[in-house]
DRENFI-135791 format. One record per residue: x, y, z of N, C-alpha, C in turn. Coordinates in pm, whole numbers, padded with zeros to 5 digits, always signed. Example, Ala and Ser with C-alpha at 12.3 -4.5 7.8 and 13.67 -1.06 7.14 Angstrom:
% residues 2
+01319-00569+00780+01230-00450+00780+01320-00330+00780
+01285-00225+00708+01367-00106+00714+01290+00003+00787
END
This chain:
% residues 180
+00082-00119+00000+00000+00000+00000+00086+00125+00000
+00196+00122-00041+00308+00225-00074+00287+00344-00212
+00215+00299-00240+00142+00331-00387+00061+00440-00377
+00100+00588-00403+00015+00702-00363-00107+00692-00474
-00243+00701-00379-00364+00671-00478-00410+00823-00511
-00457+00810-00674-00498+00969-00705-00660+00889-00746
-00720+01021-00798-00925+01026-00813-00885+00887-00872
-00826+00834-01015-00811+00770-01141-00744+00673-01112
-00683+00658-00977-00593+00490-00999-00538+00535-00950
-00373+00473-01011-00249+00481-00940-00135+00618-01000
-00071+00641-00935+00004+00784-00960+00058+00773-01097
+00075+00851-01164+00140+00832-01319+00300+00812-01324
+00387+00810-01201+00527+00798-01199+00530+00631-01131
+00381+00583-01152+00388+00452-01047+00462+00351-01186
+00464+00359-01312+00536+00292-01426+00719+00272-01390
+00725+00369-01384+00888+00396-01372+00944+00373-01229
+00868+00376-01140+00852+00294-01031+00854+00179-00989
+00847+00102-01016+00756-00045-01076+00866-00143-01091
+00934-00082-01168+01039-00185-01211+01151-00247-01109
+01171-00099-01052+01299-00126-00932+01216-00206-00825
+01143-00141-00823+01038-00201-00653+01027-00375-00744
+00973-00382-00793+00975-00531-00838+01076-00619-00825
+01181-00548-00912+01304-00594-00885+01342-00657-00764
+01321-00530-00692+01385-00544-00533+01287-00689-00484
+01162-00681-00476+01095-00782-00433+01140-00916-00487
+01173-00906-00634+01185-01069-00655+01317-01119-00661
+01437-01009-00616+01571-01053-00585+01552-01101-00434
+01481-01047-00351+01492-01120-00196+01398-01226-00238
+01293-01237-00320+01248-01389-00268+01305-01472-00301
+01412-01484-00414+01518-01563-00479+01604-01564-00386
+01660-01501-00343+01777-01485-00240+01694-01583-00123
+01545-01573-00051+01514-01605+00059+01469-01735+00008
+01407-01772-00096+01415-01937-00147+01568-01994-00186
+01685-01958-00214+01829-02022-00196+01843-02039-00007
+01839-01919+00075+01822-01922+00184+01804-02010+00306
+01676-02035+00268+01592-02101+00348+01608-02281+00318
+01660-02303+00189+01666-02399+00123+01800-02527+00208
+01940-02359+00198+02082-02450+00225+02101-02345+00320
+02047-02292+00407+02081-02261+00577+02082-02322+00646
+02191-02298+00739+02170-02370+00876+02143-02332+00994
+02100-02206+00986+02043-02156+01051+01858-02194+01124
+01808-02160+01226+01695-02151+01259+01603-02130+01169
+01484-02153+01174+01368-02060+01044+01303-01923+01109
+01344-01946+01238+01319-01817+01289+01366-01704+01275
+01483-01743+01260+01624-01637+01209+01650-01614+01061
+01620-01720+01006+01602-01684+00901+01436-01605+00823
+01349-01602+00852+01180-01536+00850+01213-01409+00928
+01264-01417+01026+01309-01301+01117+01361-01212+01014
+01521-01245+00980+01598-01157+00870+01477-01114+00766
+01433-01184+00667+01382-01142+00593+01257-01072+00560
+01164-01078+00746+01077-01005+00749+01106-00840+00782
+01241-00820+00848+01349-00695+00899+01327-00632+00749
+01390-00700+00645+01428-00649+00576+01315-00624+00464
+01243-00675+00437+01118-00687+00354+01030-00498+00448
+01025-00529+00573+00955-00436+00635+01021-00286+00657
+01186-00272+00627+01254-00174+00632+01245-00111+00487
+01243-00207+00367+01218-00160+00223+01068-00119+00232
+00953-00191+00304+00853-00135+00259+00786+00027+00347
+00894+00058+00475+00860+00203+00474+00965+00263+00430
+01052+00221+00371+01137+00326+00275+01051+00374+00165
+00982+00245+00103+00877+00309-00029+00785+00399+00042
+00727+00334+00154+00645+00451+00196+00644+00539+00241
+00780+00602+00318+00840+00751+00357+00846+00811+00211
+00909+00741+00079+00927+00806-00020+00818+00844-00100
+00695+00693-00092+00596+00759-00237+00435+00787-00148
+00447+00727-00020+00339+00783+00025+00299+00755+00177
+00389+00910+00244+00402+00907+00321+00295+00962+00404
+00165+01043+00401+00041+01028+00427-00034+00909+00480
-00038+00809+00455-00097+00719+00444-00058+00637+00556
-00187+00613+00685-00170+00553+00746-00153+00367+00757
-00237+00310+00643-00200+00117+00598-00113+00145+00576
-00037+00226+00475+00142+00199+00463+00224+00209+00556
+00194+00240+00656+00255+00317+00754+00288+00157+00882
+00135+00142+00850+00122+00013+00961+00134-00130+00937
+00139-00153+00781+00167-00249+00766+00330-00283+00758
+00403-00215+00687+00545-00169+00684+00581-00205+00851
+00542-00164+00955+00591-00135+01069+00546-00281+01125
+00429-00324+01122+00392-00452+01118+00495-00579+01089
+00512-00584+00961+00623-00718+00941+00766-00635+01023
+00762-00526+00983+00950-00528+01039+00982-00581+01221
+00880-00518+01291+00868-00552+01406+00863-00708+01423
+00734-00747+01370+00759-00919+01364+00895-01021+01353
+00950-00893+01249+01097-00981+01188+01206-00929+01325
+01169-00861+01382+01275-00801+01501+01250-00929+01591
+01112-00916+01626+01058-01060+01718+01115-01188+01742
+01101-01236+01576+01186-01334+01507+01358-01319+01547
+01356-01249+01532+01548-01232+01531+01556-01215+01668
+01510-01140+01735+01589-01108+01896+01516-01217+02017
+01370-01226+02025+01298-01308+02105+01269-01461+02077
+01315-01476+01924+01230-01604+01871+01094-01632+01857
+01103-01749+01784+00964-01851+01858+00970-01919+01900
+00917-01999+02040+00954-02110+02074+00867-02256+02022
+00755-02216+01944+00687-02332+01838+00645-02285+01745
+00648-02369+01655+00645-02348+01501+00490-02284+01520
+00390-02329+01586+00288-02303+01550+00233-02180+01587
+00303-02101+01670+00317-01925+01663+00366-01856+01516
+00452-01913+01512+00475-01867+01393+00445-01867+01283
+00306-01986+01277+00252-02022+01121+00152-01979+01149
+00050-01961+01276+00032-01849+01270+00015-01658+01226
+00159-01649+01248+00164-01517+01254+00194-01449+01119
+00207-01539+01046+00292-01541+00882+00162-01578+00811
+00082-01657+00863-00095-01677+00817-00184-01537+00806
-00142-01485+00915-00173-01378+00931-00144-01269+00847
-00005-01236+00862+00040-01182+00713+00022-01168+00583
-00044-01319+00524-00081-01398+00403-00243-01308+00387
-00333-01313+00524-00392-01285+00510-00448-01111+00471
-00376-01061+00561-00352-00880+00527-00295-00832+00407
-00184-00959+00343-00149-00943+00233-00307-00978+00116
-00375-01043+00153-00485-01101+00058-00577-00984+00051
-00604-00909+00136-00700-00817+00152-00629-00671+00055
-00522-00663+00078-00431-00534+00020-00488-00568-00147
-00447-00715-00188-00447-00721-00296-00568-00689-00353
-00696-00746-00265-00827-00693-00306-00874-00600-00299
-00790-00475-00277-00826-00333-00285-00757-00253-00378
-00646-00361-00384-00535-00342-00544-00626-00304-00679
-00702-00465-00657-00789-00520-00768-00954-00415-00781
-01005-00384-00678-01053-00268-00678-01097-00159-00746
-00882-00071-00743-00865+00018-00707-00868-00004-00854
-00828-00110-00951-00743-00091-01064-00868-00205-01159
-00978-00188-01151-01068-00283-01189-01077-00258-01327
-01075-00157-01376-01105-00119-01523-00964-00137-01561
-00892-00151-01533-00757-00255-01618-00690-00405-01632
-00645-00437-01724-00635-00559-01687-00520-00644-01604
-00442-00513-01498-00415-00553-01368-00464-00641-01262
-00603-00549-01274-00652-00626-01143-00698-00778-01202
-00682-00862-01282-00690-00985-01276-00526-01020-01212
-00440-00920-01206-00276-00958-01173-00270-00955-00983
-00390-00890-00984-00360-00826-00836-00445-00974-00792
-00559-00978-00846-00673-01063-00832-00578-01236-00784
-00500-01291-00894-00450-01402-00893-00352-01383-00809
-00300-01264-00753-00199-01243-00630-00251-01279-00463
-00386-01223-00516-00430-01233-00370-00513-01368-00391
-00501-01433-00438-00582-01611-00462-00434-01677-00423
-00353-01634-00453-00195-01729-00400-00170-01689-00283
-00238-01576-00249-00175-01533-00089-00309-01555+00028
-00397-01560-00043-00504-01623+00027-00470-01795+00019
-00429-01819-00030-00440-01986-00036-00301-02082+00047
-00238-01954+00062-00096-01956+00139-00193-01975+00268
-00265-01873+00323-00279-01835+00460-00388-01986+00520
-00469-02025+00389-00555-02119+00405-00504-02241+00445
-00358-02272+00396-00320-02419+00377-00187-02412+00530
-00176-02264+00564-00101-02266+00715-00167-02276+00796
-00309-02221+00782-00406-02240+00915-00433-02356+00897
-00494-02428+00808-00580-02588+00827-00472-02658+00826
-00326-02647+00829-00214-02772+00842-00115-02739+00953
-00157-02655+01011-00057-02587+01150+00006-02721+01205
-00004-02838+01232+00034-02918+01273+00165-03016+01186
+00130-02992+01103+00189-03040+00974+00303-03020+00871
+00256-02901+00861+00332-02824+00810+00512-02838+00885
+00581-02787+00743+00756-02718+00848+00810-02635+00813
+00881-02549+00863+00900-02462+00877+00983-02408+00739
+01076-02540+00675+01106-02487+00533+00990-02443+00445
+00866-02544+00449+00757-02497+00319+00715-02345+00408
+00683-02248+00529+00635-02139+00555+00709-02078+00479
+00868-02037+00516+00960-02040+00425+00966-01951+00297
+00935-02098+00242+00961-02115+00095+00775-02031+00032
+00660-02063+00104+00553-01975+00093+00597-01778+00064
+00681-01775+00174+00700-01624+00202+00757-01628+00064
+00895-01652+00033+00940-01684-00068+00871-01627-00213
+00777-01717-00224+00705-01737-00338+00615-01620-00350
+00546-01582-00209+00468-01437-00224+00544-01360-00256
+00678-01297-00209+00728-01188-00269+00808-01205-00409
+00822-01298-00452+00854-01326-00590+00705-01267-00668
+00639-01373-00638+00486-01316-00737+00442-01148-00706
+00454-01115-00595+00405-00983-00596+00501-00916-00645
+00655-00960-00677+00711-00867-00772+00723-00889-00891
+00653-00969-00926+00619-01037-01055+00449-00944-01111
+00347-00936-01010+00242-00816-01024+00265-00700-01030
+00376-00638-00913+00427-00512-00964+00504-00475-01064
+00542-00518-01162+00639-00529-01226+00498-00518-01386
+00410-00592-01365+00344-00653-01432+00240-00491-01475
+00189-00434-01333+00071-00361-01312+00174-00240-01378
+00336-00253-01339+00382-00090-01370+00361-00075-01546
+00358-00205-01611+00414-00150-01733+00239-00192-01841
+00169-00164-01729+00035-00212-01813-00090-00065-01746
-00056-00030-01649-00090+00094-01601-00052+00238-01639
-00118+00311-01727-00112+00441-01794-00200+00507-01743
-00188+00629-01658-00300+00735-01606-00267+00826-01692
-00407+00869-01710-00385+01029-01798-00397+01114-01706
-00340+01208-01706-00429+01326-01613-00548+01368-01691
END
């Protein structure tokens, strides 16, 4: 929700925008699927790191493109804190933590449906639409398998959301034209 909204959609510099922010998103989920894959580290420490850092880039976008805005404000502050959690306090069972990343999946699902919304008269929002059906279906298959589940596939989930959502942003920048 970094994305300053005007009457018509999304800001007209949100194209040229788009690319780097994408970028950035689908070099850490690559980086956090090698990661998570051949670490030997904790998954706490490792979800930790990458929620720090996922949540420090996303109020950098939002000090920079829209700093008004209180969801950017709170969601941004939201994962980074979590990822502090992760890194300094831990978890002491997986099932806090699949949880709390369910949770995530889920706030992420809702963003997207206001994406899709916001951007209905283009053919984005089927991009935003199938974003938030993968991130809804993430949150679905951590809650009904909490028991089950391990901690590489949460992981490798996070992973895969920020790959695809920089795979939508990337997608929405160069298919989104506002006129004034």
């Amino acid at each position: 929700m970094w994305i300053k909204i005007i009457d018509d959609g999304l800001t007209n510099d949100y194209e040229s925008k788009s690319k780097w922010i994408a970028s950035l998103f689908i070099f850490i989920g690559l980086i956090f699927c090698i990661y998570i894959l051949f670490s030997p580290l904790s998954p706490s420490t490792v979800l930790g790191t990458t929620l720090t850092t996922v949540g420090l880039i996303s109020a950098y976008l939002t000090a920079k493109l829209n700093p008004g805005t209180i969801v950017s404000w709170s969601k941004s502050l939201l994962i980074f804190f979590t990822g502090l959690v992760f890194l300094f306090i831990g978890i002491d069972t997986l099932t806090t933590m699949e949880v709390v990343v369910a949770l995530f999946f889920l706030f992420e699902t809702l963003n997207d449906l206001y994406l899709v919304y916001l951007t209905r008269r283009e053919t984005t929002a089927y991009a935003w639409g199938l974003h938030a059906v993968i991130s809804g279906w993430f949150a679905l298959d951590i809650l009904l398998n909490t028991s089950t589940l391990q901690a590489d596939t949460i992981g490798l989930y996070v992973a895969i959301n920020l790959i695809s959502n920089g795979l939508v942003v990337l997608y929405s920048g160069r298919r989104i034209y506002i006129r004034p």
